[in-house]
C-alpha positions as CSV (number, residue, x, y, z in Angstrom):
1,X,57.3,90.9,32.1
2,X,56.3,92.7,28.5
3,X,56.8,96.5,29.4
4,X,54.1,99.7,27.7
5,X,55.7,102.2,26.6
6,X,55.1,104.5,30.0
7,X,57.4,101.7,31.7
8,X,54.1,100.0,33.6
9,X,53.5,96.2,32.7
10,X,51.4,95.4,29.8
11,X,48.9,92.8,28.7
12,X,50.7,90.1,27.0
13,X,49.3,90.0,23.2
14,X,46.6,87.6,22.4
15,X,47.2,84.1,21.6
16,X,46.5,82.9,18.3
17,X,43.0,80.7,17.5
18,X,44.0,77.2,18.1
19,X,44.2,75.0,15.2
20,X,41.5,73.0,13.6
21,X,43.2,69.9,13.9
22,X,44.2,70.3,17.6
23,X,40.2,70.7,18.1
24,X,39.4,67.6,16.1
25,X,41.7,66.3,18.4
26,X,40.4,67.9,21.2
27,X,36.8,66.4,20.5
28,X,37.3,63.2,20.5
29,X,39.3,62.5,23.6
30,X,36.6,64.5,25.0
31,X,34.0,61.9,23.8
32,X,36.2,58.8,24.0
33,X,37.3,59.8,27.0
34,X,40.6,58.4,26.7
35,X,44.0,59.5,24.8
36,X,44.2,55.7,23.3
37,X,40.6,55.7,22.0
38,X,40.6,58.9,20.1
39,X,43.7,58.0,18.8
40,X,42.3,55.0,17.1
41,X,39.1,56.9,16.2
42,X,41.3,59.4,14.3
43,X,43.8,57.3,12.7
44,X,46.5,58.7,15.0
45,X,49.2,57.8,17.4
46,X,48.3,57.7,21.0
47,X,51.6,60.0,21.5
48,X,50.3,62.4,18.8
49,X,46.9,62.7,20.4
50,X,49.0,63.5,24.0
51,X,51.0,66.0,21.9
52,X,48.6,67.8,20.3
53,X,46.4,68.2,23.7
54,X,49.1,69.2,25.7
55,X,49.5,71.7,22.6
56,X,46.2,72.7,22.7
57,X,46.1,73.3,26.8
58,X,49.3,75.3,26.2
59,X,47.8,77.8,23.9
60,X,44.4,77.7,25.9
61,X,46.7,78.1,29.2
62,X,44.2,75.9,30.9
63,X,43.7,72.9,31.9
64,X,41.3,70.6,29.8
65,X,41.7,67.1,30.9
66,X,42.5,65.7,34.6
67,X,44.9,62.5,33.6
68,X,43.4,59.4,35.5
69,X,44.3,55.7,35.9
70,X,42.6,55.0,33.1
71,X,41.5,57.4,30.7
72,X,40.7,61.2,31.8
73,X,37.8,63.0,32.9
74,X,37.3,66.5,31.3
75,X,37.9,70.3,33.6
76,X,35.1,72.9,33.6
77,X,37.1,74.7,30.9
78,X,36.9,71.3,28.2
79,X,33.1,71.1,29.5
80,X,32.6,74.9,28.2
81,X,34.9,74.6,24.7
82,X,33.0,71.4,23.5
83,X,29.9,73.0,24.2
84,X,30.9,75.4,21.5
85,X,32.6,74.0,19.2
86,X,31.0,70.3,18.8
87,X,27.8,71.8,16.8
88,X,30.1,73.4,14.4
89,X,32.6,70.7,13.9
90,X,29.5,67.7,13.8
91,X,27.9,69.9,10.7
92,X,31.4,70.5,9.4
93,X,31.8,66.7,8.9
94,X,28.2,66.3,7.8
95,X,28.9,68.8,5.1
96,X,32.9,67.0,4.2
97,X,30.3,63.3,4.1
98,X,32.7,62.0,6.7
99,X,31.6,58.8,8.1
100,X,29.3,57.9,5.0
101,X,31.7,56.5,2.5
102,X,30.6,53.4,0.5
103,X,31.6,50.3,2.7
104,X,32.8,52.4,5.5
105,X,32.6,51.6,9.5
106,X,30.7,53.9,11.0
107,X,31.8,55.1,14.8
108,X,30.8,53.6,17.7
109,X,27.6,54.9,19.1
110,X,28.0,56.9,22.3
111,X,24.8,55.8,24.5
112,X,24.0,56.4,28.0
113,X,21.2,56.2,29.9
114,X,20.1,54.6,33.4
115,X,21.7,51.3,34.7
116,X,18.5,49.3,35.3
117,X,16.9,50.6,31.7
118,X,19.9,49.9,29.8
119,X,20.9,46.8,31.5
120,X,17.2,44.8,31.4
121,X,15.6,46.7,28.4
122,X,17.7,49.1,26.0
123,X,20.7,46.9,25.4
124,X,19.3,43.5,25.2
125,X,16.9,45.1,22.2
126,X,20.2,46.3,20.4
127,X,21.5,43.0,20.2
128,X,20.2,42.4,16.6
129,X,21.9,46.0,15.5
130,X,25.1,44.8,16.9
131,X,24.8,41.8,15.3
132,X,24.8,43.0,12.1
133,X,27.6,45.3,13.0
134,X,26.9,48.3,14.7
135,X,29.3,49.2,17.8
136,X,28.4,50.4,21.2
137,X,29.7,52.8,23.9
138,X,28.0,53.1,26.8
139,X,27.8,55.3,30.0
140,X,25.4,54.7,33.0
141,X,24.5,57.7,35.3
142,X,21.8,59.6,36.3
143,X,19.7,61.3,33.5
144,X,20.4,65.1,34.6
145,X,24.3,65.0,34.3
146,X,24.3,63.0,31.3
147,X,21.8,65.4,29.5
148,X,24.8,68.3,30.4
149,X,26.9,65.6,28.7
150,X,24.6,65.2,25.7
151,X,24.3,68.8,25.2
152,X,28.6,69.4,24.7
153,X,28.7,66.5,22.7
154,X,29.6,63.8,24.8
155,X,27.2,61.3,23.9
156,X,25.0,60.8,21.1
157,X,22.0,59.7,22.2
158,X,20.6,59.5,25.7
159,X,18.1,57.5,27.1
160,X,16.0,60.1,29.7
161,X,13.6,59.9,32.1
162,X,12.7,63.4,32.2
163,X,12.1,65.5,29.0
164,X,14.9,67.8,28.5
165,X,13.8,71.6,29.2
166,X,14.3,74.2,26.5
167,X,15.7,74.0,23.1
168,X,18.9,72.6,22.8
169,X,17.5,69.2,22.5
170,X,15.9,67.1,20.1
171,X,13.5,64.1,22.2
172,X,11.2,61.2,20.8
173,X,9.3,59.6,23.9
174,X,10.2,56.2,24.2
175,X,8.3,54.4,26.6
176,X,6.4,54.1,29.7
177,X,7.1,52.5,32.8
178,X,4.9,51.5,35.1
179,X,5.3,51.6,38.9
180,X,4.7,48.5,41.0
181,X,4.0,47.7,44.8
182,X,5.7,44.4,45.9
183,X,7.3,42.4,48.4
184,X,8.5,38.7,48.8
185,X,5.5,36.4,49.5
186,X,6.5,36.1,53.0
187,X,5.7,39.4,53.2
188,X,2.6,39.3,51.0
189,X,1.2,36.4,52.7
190,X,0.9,38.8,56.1
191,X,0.2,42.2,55.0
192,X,-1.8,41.6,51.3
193,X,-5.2,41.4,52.9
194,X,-5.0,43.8,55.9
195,X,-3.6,46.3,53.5
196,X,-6.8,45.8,51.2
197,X,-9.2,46.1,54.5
198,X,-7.1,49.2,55.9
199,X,-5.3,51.1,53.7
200,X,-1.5,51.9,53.0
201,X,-0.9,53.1,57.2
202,X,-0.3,48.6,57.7
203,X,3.1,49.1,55.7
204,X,4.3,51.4,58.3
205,X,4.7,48.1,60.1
206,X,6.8,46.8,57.4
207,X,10.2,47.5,56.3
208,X,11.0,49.7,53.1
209,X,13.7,49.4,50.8
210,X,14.1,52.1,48.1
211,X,16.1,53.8,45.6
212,X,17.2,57.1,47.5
213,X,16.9,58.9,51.1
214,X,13.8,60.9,49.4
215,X,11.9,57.5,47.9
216,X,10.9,60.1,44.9
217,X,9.4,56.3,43.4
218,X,7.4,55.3,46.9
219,X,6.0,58.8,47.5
220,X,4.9,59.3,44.1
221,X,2.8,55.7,44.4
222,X,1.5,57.1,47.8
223,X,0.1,60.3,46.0
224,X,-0.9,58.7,42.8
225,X,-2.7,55.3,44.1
226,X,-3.4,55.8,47.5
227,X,-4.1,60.0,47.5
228,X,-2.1,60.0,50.8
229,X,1.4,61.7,51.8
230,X,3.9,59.2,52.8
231,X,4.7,59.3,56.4
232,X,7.9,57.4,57.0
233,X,11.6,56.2,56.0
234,X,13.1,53.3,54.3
235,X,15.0,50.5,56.3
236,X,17.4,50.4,53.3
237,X,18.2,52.5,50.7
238,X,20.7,51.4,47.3
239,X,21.1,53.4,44.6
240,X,20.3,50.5,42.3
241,X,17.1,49.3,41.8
242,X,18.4,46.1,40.7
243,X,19.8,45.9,44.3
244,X,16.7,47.1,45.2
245,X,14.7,44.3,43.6
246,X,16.9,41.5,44.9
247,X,16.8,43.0,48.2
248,X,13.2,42.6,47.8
249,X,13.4,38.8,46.3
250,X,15.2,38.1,49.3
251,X,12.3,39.1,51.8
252,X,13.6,42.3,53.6
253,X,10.6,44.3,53.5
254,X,8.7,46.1,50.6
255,X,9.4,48.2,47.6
256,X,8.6,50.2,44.4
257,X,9.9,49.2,41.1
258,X,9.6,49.4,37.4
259,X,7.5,46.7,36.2
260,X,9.9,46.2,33.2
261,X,12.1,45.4,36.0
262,X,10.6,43.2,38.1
263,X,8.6,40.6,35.1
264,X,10.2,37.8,35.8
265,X,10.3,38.2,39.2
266,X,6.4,38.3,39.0
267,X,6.0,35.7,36.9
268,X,8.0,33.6,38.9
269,X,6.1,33.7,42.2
270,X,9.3,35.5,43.5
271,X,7.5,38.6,44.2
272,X,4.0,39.1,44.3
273,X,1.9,42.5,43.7
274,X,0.8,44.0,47.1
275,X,-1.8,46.5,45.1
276,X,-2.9,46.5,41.8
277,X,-4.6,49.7,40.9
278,X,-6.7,50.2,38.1
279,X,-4.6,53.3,37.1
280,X,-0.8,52.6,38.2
281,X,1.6,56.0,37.9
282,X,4.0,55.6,35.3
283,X,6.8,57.7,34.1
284,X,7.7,58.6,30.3
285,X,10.7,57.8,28.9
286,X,12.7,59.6,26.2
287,X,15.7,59.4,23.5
288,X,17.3,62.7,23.5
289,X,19.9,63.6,21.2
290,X,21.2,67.0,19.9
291,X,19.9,69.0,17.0
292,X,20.7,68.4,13.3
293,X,22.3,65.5,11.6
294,X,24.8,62.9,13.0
295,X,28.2,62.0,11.3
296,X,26.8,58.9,12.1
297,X,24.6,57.3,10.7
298,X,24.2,54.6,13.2
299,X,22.9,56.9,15.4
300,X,19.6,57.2,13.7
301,X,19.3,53.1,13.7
302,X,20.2,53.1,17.2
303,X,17.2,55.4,17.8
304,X,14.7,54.2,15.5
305,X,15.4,50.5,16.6
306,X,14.4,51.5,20.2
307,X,11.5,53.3,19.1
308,X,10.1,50.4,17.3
309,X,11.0,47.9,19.9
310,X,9.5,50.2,22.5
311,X,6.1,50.6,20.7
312,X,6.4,46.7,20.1
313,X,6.8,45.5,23.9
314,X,3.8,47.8,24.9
């Protein structure tokens, strides 16, 4: 124990300010999520990249990254220093014309975004990008936590279906999707005219399958289209609405779903509109990506690409 000068403990002195290269370091396990990917990224050993992190935690005295199977998942404390310090480091390289060089590879881009958008919309309209050579990482989850992500630099671009509050973000509306009431047509074939005579209360009868506990999609139709609250719970819910379709397909009651989603399924005879309102609810879409320039310049034709392809399906 360090010892003032009255003989009482003492504060021990200040660390010194990491070093620059430990935070480069720092910032892209933090985005690659993985000791072996940033390594690769940064022209580095994998046993450098552990080296300099456990350097780094050792000067921070904290923990920054919880060592899993495969990869590692960042602590509140990483959370809070990448938030700080990506801004400074992204401008840093923009100024430096890292990532621009004649001939050069750019980095993958980081994009994340819902499973059922990504899987049936966002990545299949990529595939001419990554054809001609532009790489792809990709994270599915739910649009607030990956917004948090966005903001300390996890991802580059985000694919949201809220607008992000406040001014920390940058957002271009993407697209709209519109909401759709259907079942199987052993369903339909029993419930598509009484519904028209009586009104929404001759579902109650049938059984719902949904996204979530609080069918945020099924009680916004009810609202929108029929003016009514919904009275009543689902049969099933799956936190998929691509198991929610199928489930659907297969005849286990009735749902809500993108119509993006469900096309096919439409087109097929496999599902069959229960209502068709005049003006559907719909929910805006957005790509959400910090302020400023990227490093990479992929990044802007990832965005502009799904723009235009966006603007071209509606």
């Amino acid at each position: 124990m360090i010892q003032s000068n009255s003989g009482g403990p003492a504060e021990a002195p200040p660390s010194a300010p990491p070093d620059l290269n430990l935070l480069r370091t720092f910032l892209a396990v933090y985005r690659f999520g993985s000791f072996t990917a940033a390594a690769q990224a940064l022209g580095l050993s994998q046993p450098t990249v552990t080296l300099q992190i456990r350097n780094l935690e050792r000067q921070t005295r904290r923990e920054l990254f919880e060592r899993l199977p495969r990869g590692v998942a960042p602590t509140a404390v990483a959370d809070e220093l990448a938030a700080r310090i990506a801004a400074p480091f992204d401008a840093l390289a923009v100024a430096a014309g890292h990532g621009s060089g004649e001939g050069a590879r750019a980095e993958p881009v980081h994009l994340a975004g819902p499973a059922e958008l990504l899987s049936a919309f966002v990545l299949p309209a990529l595939a001419p990008l990554v054809a001609e050579g532009v790489r792809l990482r990709v994270t599915l989850g739910l649009t607030e936590p990956l917004l948090d992500e966005l903001r300390a630099g996890r991802h580059d671009l985000v694919v949201s279906t809220t607008r992000p509050r406040g001014r920390s973000l940058d957002w271009v509306l993407f697209a709209d999707e519109e909401f759709v009431l259907v079942a199987a047509p052993v369903w339909a074939d029993r419930i598509a005219e009484p519904l028209a005579a009586q009104g929404p209360g001759v579902l109650h009868t049938v059984p719902l399958v949904a996204y979530a506990e609080d069918l945020p999609m099924v009680r916004r139709y009810w609202r929108h289209v029929f003016g009514e609250r919904l009275t009543g719970r689902a049969a099933v819910t799956v936190p998929d609405l691509r198991a929610v379709k199928s489930t659907v397909v297969a005849g286990a009651g009735f749902g809500v779903l993108p119509r993006y989603l469900c096309e096919a399924e439409l087109a097929s005879g496999a599902l069959v509109l229960l209502d068709d309102p005049e003006d559907p609810p719909i929910n805006t879409g957005y790509l959400v990506q910090r302020p400023g320039v990227s490093t990479n310049p992929d990044v802007e034709r990832v965005r502009d690409h799904l723009a235009a392809a966006a603007r071209a399906s509606c």
